[in-house]
N, CA, C and O atoms as a GROMACS GRO file, in nm:
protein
  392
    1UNK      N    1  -7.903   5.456  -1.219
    1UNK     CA    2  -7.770   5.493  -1.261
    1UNK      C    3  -7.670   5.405  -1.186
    1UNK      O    4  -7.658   5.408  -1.064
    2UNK      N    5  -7.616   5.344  -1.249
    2UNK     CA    6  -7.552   5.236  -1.190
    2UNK      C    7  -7.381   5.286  -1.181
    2UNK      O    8  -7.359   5.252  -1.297
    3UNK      N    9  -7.293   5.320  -1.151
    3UNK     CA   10  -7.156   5.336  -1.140
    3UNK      C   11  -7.055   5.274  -1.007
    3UNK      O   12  -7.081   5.224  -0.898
    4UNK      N   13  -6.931   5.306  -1.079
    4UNK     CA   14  -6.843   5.153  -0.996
    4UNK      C   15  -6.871   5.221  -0.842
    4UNK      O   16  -6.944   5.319  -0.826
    5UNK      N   17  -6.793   5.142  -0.720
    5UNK     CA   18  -6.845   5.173  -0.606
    5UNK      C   19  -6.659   5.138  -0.557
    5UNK      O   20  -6.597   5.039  -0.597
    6UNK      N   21  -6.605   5.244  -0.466
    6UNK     CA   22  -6.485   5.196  -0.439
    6UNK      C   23  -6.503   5.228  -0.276
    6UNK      O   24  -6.565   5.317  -0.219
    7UNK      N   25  -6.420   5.114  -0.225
    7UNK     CA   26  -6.430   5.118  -0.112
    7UNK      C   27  -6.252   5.228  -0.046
    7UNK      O   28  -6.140   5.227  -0.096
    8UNK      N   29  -6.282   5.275   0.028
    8UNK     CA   30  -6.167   5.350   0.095
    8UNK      C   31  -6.068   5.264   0.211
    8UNK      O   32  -6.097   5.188   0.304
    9UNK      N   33  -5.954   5.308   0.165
    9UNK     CA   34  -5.854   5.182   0.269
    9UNK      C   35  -5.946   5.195   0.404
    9UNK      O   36  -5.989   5.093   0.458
   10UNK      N   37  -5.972   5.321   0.453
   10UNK     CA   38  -6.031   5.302   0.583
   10UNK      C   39  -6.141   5.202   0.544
   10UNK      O   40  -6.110   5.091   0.586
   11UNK      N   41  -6.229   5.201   0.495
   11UNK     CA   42  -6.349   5.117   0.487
   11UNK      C   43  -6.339   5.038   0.466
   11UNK      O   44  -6.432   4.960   0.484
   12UNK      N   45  -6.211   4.992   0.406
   12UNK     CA   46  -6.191   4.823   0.372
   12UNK      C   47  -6.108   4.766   0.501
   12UNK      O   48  -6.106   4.644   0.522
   13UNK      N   49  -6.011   4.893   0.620
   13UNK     CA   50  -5.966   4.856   0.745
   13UNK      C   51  -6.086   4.786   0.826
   13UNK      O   52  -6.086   4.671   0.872
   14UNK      N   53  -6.180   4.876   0.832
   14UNK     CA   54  -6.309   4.855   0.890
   14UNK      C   55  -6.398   4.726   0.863
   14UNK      O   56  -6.423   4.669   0.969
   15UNK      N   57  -6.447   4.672   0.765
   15UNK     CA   58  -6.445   4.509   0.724
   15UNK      C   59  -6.347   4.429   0.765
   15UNK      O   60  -6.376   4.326   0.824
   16UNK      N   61  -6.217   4.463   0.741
   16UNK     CA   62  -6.129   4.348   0.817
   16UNK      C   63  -6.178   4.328   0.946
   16UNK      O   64  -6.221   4.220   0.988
   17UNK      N   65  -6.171   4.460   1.024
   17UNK     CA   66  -6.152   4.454   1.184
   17UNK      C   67  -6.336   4.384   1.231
   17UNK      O   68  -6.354   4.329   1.339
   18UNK      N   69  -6.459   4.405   1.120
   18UNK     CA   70  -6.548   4.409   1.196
   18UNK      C   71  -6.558   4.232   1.183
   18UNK      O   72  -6.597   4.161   1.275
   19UNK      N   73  -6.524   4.193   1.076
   19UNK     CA   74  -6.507   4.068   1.016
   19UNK      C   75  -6.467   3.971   1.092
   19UNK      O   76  -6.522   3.862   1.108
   20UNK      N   77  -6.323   4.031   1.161
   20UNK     CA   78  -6.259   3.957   1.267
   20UNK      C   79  -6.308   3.962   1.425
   20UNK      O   80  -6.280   3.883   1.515
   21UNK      N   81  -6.402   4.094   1.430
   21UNK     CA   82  -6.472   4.064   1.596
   21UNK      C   83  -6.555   3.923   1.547
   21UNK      O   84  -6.525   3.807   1.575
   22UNK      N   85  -6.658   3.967   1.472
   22UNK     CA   86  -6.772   3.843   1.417
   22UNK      C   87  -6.689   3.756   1.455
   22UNK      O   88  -6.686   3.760   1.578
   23UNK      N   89  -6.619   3.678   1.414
   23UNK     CA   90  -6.534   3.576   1.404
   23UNK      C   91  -6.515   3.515   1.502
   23UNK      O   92  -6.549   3.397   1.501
   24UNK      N   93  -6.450   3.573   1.630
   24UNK     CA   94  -6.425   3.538   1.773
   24UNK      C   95  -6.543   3.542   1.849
   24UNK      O   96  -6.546   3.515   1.969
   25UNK      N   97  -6.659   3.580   1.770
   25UNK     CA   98  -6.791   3.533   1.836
   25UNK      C   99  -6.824   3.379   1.825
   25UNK      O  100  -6.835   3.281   1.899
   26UNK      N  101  -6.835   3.417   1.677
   26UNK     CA  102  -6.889   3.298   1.614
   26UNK      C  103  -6.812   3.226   1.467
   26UNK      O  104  -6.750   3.296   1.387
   27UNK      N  105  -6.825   3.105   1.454
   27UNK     CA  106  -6.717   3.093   1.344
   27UNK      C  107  -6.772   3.091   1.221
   27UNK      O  108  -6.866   3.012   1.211
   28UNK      N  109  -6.739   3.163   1.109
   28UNK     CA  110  -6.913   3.194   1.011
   28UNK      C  111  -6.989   3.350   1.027
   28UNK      O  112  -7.071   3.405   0.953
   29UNK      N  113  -6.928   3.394   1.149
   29UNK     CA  114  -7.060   3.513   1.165
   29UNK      C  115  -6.974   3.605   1.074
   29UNK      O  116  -7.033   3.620   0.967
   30UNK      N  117  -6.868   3.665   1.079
   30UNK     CA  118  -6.789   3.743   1.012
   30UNK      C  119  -6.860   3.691   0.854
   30UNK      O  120  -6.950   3.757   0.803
   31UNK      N  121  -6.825   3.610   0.813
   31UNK     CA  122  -6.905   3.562   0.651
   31UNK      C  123  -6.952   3.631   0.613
   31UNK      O  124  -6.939   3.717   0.526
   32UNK      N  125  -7.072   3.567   0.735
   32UNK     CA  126  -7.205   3.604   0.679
   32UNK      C  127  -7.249   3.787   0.709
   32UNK      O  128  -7.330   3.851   0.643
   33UNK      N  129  -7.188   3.827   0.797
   33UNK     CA  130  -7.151   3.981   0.800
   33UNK      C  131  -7.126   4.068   0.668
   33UNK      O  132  -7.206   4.155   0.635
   34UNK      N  133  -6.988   4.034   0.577
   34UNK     CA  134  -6.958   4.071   0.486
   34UNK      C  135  -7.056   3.967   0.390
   34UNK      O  136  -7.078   4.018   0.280
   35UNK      N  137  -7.100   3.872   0.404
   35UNK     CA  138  -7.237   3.843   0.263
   35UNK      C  139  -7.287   4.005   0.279
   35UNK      O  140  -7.252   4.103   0.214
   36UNK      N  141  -7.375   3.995   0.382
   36UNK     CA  142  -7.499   4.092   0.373
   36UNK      C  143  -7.439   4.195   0.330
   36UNK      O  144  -7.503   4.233   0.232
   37UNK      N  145  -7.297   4.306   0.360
   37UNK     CA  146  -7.256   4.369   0.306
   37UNK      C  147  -7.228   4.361   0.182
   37UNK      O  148  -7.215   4.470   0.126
   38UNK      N  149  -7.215   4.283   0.128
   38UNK     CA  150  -7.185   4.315  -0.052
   38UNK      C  151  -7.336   4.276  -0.100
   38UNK      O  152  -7.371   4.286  -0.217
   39UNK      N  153  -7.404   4.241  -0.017
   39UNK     CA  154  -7.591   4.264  -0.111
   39UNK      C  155  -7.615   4.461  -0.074
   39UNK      O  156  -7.681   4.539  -0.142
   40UNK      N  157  -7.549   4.486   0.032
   40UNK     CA  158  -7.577   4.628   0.025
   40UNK      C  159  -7.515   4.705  -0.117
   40UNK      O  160  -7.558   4.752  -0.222
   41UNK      N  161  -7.417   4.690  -0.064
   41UNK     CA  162  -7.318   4.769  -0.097
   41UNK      C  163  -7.320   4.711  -0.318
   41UNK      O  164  -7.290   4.777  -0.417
   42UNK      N  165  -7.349   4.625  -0.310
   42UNK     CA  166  -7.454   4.601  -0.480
   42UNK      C  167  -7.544   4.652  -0.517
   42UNK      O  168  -7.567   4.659  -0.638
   43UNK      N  169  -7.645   4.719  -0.397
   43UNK     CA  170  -7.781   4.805  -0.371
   43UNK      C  171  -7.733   4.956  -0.422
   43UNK      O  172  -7.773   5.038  -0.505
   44UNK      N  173  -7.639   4.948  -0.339
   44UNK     CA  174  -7.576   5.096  -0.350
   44UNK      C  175  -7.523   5.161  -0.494
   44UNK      O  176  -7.557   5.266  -0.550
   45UNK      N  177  -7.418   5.052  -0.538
   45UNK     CA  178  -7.374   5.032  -0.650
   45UNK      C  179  -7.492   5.054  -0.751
   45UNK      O  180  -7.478   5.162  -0.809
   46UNK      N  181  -7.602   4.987  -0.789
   46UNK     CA  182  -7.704   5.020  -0.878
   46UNK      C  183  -7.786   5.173  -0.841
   46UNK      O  184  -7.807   5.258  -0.928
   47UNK      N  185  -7.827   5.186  -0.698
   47UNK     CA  186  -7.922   5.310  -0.687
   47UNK      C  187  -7.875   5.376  -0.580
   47UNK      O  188  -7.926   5.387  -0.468
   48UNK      N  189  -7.746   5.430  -0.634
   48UNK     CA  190  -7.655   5.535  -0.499
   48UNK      C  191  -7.721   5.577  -0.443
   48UNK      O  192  -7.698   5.572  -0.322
   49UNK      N  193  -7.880   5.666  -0.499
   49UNK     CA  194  -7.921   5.802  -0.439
   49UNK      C  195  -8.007   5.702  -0.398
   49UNK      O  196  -8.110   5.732  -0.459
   50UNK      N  197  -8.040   5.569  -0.310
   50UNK     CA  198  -8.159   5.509  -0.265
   50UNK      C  199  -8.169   5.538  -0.119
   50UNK      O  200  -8.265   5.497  -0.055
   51UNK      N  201  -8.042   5.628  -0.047
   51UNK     CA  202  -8.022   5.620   0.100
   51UNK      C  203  -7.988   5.783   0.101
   51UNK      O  204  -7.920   5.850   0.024
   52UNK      N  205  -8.062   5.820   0.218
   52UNK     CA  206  -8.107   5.963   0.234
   52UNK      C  207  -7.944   6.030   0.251
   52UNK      O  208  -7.853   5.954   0.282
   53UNK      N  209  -7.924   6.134   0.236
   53UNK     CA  210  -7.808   6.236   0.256
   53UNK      C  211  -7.820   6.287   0.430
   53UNK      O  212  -7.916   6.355   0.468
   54UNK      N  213  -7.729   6.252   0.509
   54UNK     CA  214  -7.729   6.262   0.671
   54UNK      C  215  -7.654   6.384   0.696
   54UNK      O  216  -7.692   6.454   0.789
   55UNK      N  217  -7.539   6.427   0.617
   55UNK     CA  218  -7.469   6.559   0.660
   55UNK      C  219  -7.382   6.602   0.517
   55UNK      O  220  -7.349   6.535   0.419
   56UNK      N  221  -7.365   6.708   0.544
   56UNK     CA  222  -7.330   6.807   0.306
   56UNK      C  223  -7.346   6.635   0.251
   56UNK      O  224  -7.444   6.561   0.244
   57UNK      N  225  -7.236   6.619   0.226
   57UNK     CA  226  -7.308   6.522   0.079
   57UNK      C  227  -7.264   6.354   0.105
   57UNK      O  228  -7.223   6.276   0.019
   58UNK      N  229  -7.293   6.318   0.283
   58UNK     CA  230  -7.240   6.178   0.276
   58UNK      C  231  -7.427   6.074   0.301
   58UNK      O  232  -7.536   6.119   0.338
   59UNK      N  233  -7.410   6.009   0.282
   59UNK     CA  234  -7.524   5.940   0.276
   59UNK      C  235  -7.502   5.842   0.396
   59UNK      O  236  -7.389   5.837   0.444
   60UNK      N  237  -7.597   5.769   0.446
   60UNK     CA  238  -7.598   5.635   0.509
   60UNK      C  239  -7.663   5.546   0.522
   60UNK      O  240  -7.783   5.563   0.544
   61UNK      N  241  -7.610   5.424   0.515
   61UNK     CA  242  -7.724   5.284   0.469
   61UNK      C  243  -7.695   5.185   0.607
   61UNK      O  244  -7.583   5.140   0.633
   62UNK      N  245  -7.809   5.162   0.686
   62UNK     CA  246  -7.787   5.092   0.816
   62UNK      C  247  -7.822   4.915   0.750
   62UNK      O  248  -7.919   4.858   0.700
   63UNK      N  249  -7.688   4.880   0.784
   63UNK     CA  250  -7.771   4.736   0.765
   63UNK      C  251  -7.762   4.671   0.909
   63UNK      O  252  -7.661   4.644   0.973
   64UNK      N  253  -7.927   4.647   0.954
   64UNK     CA  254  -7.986   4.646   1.030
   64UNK      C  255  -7.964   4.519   1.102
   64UNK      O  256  -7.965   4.517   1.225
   65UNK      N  257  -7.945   4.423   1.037
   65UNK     CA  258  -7.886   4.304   1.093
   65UNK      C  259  -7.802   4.279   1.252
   65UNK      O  260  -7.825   4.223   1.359
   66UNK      N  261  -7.658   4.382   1.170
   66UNK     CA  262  -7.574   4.362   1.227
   66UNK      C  263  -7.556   4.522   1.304
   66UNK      O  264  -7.467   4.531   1.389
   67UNK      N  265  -7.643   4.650   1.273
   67UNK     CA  266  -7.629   4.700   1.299
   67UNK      C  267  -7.490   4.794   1.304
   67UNK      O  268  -7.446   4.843   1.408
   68UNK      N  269  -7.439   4.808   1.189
   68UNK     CA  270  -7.402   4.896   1.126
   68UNK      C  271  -7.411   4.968   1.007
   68UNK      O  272  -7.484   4.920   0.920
   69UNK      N  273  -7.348   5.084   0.982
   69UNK     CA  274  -7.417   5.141   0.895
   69UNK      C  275  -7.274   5.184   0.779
   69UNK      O  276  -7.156   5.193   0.812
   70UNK      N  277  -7.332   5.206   0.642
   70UNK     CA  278  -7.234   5.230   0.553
   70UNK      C  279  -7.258   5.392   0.507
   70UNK      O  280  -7.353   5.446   0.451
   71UNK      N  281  -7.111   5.449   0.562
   71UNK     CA  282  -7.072   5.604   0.533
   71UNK      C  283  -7.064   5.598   0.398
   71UNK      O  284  -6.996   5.500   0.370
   72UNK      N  285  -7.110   5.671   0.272
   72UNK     CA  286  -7.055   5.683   0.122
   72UNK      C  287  -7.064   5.792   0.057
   72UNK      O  288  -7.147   5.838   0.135
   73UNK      N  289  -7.053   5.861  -0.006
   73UNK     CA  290  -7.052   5.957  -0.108
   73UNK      C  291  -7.070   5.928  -0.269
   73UNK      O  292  -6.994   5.860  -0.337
   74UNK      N  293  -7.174   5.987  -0.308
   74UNK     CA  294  -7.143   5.974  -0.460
   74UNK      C  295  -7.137   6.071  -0.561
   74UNK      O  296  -7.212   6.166  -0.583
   75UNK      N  297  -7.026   6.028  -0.626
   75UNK     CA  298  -6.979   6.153  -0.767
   75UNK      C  299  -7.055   6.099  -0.861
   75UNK      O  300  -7.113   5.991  -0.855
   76UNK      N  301  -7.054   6.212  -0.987
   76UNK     CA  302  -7.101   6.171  -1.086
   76UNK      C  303  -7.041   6.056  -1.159
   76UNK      O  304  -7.086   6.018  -1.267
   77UNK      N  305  -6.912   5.983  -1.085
   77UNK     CA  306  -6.892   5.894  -1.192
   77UNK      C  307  -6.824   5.773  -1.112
   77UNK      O  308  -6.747   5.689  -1.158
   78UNK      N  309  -6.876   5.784  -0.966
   78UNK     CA  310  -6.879   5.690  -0.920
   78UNK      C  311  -6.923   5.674  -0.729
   78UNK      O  312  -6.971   5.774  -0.677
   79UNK      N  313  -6.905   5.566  -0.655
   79UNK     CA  314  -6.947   5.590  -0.520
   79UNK      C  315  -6.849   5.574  -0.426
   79UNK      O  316  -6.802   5.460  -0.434
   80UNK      N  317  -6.800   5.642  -0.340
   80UNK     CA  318  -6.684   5.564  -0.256
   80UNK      C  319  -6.719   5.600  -0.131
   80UNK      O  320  -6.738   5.710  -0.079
   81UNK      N  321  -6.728   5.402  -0.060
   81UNK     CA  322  -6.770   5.401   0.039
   81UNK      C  323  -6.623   5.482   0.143
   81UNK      O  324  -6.506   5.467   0.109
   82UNK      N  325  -6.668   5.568   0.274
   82UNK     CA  326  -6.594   5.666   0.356
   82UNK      C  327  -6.553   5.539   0.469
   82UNK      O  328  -6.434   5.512   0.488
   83UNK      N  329  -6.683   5.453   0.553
   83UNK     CA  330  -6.622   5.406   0.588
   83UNK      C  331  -6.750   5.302   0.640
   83UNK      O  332  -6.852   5.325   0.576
   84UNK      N  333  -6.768   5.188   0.745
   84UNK     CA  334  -6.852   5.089   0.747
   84UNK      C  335  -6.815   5.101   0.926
   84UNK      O  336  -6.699   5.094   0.969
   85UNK      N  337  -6.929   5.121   1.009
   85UNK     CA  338  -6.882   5.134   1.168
   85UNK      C  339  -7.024   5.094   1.219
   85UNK      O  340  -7.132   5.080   1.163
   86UNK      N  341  -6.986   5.083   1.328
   86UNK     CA  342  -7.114   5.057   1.418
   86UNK      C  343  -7.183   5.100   1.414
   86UNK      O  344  -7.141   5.193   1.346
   87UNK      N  345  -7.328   5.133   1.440
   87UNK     CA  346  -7.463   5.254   1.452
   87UNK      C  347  -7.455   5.347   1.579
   87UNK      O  348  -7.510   5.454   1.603
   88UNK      N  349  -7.341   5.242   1.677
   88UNK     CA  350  -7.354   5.365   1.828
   88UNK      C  351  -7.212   5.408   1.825
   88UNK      O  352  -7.150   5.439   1.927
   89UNK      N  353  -7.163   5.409   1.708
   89UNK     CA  354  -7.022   5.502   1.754
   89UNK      C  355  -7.067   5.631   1.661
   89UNK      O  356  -7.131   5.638   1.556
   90UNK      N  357  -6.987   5.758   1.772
   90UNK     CA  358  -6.979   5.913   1.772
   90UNK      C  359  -6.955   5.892   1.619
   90UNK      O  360  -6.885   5.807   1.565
   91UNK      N  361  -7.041   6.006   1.554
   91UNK     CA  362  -7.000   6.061   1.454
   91UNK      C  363  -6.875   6.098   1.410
   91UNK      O  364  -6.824   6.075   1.300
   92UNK      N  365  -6.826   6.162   1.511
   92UNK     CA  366  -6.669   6.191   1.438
   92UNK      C  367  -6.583   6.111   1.362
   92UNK      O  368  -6.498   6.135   1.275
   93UNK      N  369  -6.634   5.990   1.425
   93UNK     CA  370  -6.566   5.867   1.357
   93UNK      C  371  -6.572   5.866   1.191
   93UNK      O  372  -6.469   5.853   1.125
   94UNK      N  373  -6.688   5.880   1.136
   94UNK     CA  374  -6.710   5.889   1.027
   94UNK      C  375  -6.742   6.008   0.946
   94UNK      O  376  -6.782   5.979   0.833
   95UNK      N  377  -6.734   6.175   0.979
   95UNK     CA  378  -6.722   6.296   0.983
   95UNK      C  379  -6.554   6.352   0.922
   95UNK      O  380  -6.522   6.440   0.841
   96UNK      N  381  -6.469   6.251   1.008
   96UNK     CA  382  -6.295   6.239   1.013
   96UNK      C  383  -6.255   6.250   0.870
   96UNK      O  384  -6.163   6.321   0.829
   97UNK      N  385  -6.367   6.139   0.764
   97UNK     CA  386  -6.294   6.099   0.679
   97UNK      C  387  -6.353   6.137   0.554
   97UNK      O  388  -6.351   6.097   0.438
   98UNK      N  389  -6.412   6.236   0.626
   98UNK     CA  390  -6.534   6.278   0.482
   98UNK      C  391  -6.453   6.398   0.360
   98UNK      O  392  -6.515   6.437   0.261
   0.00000   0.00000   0.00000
């Protein structure tokens, strides 16, 4: 079941900011950060229900790489990512916006 996938201002704050650490690492790493994220987040888009349900109805997809993980929810008529954060930050972080 394939349906559109919208990202949430927070989650699209969250790509800017993670985009721009990458960046001041390395020049390219941010890129290639958000590449691998839109092969997820295309994953997601085709087979929402492919990533287990973590708390009531948000899901999460670790991309392992970079070691973060994508907060999302999906309705029947579409997916919207909550938010995109590190793997070692507190839950609340992504709990906040659910």
């Amino acid at each position: 079941m394939s349906v559109p996938l919208i990202l949430r201002e927070a989650a699209e704050e969250d790509i800017r900011h993670i985009h721009g650490g990458y960046e001041t690492i390395r020049t390219g790493l941010g890129d290639l950060f958000v590449s691998r994220l839109r092969e997820m987040l295309s994953q997601i888009e085709s087979i929402p229900e492919i990533h287990g349900i973590i708390w009531k109805d948000i899901r999460a997809a670790r991309l392992r790489q970079f070691n973060h993980v994508v907060y999302y929810v999906v309705f029947s008529d579409r997916v919207e990512v909550l938010a995109v954060i590190h793997g070692s930050r507190h839950p609340s972080t992504w709990i906040s916006r659910a």
